[in-house]
N, CA, C and O atoms as CSV, one atom per row, in Angstrom:
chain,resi,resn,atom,element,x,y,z
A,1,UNK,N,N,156.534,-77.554,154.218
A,1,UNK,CA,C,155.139,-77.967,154.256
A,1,UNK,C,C,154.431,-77.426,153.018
A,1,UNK,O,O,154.704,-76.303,152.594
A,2,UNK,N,N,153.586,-78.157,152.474
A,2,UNK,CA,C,153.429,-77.845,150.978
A,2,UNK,C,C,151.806,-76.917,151.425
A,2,UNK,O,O,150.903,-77.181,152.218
A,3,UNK,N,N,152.010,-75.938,150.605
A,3,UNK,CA,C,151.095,-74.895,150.463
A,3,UNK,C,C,149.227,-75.323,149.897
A,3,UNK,O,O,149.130,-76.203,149.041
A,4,UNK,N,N,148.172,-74.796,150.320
A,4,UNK,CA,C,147.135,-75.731,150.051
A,4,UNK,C,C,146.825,-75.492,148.270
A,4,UNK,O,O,146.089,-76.066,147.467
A,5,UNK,N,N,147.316,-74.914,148.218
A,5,UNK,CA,C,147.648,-74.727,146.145
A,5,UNK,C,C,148.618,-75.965,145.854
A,5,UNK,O,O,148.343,-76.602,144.837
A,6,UNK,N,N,149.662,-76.373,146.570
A,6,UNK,CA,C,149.710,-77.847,145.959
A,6,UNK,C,C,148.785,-78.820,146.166
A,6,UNK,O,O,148.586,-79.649,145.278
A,7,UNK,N,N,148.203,-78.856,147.165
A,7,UNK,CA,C,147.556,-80.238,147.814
A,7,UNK,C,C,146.779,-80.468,146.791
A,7,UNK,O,O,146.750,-81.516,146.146
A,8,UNK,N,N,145.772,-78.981,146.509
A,8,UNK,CA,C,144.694,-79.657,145.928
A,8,UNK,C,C,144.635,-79.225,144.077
A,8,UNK,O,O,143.734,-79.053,143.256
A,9,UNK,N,N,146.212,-79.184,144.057
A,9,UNK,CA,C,146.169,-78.699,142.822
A,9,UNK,C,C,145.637,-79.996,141.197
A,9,UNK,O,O,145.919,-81.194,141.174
A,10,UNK,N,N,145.074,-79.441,140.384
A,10,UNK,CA,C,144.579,-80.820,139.206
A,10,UNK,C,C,145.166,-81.270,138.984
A,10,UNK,O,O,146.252,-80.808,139.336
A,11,UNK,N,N,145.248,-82.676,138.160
A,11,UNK,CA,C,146.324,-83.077,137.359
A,11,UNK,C,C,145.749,-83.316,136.325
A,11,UNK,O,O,145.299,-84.441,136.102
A,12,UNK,N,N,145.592,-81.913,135.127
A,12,UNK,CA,C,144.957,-82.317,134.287
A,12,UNK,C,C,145.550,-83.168,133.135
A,12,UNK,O,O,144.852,-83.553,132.197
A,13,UNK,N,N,146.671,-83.401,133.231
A,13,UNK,CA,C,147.143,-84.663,132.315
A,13,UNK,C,C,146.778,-86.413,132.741
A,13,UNK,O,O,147.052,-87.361,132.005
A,14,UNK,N,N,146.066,-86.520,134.181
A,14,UNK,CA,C,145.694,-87.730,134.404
A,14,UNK,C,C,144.022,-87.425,133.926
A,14,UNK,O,O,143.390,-86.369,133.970
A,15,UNK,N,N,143.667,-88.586,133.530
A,15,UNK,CA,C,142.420,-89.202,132.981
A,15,UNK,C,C,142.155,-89.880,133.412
A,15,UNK,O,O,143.009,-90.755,133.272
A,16,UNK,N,N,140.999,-90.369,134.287
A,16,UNK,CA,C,140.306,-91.929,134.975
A,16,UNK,C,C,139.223,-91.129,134.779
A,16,UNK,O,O,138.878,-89.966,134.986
A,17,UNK,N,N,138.624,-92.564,134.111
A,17,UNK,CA,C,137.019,-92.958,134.217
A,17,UNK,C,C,136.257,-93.879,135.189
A,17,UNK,O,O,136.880,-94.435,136.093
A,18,UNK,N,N,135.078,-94.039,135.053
A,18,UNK,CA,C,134.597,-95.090,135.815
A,18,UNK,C,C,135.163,-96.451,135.496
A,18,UNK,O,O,135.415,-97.113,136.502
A,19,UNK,N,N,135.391,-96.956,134.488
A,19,UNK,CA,C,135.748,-98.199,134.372
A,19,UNK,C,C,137.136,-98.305,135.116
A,19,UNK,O,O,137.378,-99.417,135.585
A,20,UNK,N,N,138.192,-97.207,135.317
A,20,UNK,CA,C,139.141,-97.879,135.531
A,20,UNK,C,C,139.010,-97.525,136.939
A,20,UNK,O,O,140.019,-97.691,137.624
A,21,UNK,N,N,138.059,-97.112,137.451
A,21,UNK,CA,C,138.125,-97.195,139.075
A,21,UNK,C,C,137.465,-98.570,139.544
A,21,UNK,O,O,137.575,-98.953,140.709
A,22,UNK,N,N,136.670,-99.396,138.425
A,22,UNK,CA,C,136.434,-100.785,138.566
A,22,UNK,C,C,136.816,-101.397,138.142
A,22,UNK,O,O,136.318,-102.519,138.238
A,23,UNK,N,N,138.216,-101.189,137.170
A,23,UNK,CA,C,139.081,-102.292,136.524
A,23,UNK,C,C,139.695,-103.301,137.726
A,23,UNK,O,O,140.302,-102.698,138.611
A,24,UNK,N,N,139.628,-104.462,137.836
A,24,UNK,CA,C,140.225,-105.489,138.740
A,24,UNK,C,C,141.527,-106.248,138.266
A,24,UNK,O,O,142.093,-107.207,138.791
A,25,UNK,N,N,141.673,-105.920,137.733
A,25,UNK,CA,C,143.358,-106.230,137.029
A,25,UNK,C,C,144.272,-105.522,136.933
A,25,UNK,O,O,144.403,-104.573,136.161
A,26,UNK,N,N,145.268,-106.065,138.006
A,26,UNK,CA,C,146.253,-105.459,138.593
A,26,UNK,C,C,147.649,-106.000,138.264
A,26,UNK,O,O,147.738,-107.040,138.916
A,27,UNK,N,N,148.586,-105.844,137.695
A,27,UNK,CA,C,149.426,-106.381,137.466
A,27,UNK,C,C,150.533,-106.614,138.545
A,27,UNK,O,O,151.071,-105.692,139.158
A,28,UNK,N,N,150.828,-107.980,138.720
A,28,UNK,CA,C,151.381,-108.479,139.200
A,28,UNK,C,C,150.818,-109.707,140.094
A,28,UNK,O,O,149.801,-110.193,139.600
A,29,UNK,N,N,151.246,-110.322,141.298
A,29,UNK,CA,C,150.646,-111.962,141.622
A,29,UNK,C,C,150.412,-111.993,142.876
A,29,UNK,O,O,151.067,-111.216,143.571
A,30,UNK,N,N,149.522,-112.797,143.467
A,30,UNK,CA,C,148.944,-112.637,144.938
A,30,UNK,C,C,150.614,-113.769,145.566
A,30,UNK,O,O,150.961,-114.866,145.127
A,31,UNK,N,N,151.038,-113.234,146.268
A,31,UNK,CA,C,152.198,-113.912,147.156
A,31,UNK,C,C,151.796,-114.534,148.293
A,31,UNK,O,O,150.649,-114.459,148.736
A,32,UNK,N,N,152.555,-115.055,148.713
A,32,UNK,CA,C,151.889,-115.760,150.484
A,32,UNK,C,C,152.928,-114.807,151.611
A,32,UNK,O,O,152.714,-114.335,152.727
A,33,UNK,N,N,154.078,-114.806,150.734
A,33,UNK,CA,C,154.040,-113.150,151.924
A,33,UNK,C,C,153.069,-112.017,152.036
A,33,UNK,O,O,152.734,-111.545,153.122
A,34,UNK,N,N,152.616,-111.587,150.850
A,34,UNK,CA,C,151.772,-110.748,150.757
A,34,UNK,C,C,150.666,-110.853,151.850
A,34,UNK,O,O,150.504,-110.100,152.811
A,35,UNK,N,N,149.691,-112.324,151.374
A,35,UNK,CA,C,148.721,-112.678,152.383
A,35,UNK,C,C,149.215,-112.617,153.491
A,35,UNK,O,O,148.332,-112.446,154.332
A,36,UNK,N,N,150.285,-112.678,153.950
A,36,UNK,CA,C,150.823,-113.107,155.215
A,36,UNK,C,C,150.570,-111.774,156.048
A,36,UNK,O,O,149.872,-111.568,157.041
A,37,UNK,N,N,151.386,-110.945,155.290
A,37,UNK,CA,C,151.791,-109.339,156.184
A,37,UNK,C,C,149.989,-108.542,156.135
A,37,UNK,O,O,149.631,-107.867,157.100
A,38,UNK,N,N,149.140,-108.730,155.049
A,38,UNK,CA,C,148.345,-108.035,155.406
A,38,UNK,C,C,147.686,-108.765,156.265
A,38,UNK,O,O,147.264,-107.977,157.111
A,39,UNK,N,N,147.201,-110.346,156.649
A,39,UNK,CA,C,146.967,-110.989,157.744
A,39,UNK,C,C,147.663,-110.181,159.368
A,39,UNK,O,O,147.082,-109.833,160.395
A,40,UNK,N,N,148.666,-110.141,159.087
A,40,UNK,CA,C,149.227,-109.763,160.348
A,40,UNK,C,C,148.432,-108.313,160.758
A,40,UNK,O,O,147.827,-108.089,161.807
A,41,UNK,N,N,148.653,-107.257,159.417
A,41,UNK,CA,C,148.341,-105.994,159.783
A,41,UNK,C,C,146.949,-106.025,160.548
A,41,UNK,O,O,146.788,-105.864,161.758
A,42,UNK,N,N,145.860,-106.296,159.472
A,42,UNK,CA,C,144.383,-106.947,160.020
A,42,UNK,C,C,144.607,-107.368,161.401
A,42,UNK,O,O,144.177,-106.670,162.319
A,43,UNK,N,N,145.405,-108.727,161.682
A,43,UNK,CA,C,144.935,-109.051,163.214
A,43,UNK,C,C,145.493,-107.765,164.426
A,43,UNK,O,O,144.878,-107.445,165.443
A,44,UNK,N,N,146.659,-107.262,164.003
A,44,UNK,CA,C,147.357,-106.815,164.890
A,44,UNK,C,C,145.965,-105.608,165.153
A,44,UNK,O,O,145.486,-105.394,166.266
A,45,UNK,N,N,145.602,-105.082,164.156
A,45,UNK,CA,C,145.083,-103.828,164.202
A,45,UNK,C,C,143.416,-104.330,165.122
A,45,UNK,O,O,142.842,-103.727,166.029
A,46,UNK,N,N,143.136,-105.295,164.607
A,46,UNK,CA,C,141.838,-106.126,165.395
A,46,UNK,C,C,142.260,-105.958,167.229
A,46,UNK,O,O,141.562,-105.445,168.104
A,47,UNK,N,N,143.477,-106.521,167.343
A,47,UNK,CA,C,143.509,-106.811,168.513
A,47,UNK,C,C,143.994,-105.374,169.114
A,47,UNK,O,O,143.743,-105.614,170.295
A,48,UNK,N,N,144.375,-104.401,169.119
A,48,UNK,CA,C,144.700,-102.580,169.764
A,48,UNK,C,C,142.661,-102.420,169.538
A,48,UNK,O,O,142.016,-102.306,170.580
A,49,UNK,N,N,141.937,-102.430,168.269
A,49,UNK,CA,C,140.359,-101.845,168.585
A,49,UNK,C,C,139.919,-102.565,169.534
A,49,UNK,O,O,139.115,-102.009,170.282
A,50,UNK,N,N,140.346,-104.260,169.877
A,50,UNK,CA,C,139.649,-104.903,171.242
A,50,UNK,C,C,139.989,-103.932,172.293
A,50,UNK,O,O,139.098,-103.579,173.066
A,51,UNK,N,N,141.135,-103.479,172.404
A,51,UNK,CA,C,141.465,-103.074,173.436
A,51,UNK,C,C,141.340,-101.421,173.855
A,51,UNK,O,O,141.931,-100.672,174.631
A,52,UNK,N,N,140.266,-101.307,172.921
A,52,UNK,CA,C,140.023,-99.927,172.680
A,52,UNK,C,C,141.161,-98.527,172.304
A,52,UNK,O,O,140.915,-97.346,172.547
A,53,UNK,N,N,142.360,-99.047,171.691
A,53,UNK,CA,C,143.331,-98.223,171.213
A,53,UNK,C,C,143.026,-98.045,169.290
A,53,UNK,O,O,143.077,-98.824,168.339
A,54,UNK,N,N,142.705,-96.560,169.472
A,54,UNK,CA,C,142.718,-96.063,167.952
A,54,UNK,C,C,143.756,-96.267,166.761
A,54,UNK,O,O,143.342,-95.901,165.661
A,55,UNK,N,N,144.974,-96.768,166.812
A,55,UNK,CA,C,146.333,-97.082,166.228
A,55,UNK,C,C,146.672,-98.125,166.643
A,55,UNK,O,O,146.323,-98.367,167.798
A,56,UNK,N,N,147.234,-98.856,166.132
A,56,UNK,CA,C,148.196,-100.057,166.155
A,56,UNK,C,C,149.762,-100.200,165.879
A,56,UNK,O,O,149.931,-100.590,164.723
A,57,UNK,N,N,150.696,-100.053,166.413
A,57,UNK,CA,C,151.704,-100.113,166.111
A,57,UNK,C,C,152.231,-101.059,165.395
A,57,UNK,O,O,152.641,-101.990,166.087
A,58,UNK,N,N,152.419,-101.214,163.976
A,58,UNK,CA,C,153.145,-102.497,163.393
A,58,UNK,C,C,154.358,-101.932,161.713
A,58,UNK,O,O,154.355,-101.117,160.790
A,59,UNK,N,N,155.095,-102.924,162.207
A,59,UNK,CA,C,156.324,-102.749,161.215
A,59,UNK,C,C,156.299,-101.547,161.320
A,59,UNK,O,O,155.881,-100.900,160.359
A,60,UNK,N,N,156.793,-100.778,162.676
A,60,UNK,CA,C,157.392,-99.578,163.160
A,60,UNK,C,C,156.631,-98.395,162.427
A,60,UNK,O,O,157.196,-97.324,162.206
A,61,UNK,N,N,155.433,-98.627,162.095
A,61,UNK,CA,C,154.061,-97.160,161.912
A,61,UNK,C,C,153.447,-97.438,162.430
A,61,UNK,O,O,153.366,-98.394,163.201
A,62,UNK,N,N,152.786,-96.635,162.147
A,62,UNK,CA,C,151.458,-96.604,163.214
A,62,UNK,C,C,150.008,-96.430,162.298
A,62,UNK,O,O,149.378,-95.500,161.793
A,63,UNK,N,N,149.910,-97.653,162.392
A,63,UNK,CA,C,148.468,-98.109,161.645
A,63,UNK,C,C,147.249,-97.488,162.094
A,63,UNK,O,O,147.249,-96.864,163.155
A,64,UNK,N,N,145.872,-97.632,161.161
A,64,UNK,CA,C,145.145,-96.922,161.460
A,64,UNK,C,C,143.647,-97.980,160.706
A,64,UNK,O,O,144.051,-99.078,160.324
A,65,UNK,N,N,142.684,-97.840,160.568
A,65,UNK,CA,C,141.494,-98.131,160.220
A,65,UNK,C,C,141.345,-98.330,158.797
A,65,UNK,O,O,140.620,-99.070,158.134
A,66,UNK,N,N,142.392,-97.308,158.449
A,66,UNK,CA,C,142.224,-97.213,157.036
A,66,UNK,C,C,143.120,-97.941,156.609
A,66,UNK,O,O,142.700,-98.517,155.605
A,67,UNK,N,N,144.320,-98.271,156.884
A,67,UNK,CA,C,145.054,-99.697,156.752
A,67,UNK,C,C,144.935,-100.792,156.933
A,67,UNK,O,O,145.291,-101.673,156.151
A,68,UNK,N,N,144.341,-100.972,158.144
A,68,UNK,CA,C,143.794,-102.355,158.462
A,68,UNK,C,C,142.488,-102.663,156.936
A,68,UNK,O,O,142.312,-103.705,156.305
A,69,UNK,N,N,141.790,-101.294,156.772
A,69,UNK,CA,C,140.438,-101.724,155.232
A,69,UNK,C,C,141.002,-102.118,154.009
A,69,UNK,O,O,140.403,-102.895,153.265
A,70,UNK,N,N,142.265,-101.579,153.698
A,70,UNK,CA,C,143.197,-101.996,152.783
A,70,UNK,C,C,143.769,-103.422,152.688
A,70,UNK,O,O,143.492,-104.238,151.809
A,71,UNK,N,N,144.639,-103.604,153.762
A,71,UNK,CA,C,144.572,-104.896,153.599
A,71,UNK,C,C,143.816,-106.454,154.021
A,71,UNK,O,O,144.148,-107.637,153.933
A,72,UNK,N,N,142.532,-105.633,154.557
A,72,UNK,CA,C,141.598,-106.778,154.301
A,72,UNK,C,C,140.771,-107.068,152.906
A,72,UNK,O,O,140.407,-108.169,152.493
A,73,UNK,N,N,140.541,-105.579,152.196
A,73,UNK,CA,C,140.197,-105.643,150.753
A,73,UNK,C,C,141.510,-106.422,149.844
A,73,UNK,O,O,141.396,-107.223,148.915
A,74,UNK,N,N,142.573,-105.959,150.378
A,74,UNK,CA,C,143.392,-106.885,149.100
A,74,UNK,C,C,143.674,-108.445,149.921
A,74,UNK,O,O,144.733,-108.970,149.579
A,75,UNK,N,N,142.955,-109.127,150.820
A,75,UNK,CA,C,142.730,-110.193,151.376
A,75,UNK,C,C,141.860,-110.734,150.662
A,75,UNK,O,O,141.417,-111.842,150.963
């Protein structure tokens, strides 16, 4: 288990600015699998919050809120 001196240790050899936290060009191509699986994740995860369950089980993890925001942003 990594010590809290790694977790939050710098990386002062990485550099980001503001622009590249708003750069929108991403290399590589929107797929229809792609759309597909984060479609799935989204609904699956929609349908466990109907049912008032905090996690969703899909493609054997266990999803969360913050996955389901992910792949509705890259939707």
């Amino acid at each position: 288990m990594p010590t809290p001196n790694q977790i939050f240790r710098r990386q002062e050899q990485v550099s980001i600015s503001a622009t590249d936290l708003l750069n929108m060009k991403i290399p590589g191509s929107v797929t229809q699998e792609g759309i597909r699986k984060n479609l799935v994740i989204g609904l699956n995860y929609m349908e466990g919050w109907l049912r008032a369950v905090g996690c969703a089980p899909i493609n054997n993890l266990m999803e969360d809120a913050a996955t389901a925001e992910v792949s509705r942003s890259q939707v």
